[in-house]
Phi, psi and omega in degrees: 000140177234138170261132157239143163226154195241145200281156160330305173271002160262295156004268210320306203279338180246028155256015167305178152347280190295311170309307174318310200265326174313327183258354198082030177272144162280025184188147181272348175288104192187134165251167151236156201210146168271120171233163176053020206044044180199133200279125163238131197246118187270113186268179152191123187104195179205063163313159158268011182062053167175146162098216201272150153237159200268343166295338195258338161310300170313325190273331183285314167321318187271008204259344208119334191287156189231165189346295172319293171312306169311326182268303183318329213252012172226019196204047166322153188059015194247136138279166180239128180235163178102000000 
């Protein structure tokens, strides 16, 4: 049996788009775990694969990050003013 594992930011980068739509998934929101000789992913929500989500948004909340990090890390190169 081989285990892999991946750091925060690779988790982050393979719950993007492309990951999402590469495995089939219906949501960028997902965990995953190997059991059985086989990887299983567990979802939540049936995101469109764009803008924001609110489950993953929620997981960044409890990571720590506040509003600003949380907006940066789903709307890059964008600012906020007022």
């Amino acid at each position: 049996m081989t285990k892999h594992y991946i750091t925060p930011e690779e988790h982050a980068r393979l719950q993007r788009r492309r990951g999402r739509q590469a495995l089939g998934l219906r949501s960028t929101c997902f965990t995953v775990r190997y059991e059985s000789g086989t990887f299983c992913f567990t979802t939540k929500g049936y995101g469109h694969g764009v803008g924001l989500s609110q489950w993953g948004a929620k997981a960044l909340a409890e990571q720590g990050q506040n509003f600003a990090d949380i907006l940066a890390h789903y709307y890059p190169g964008t600012s906020l003013s007022g």
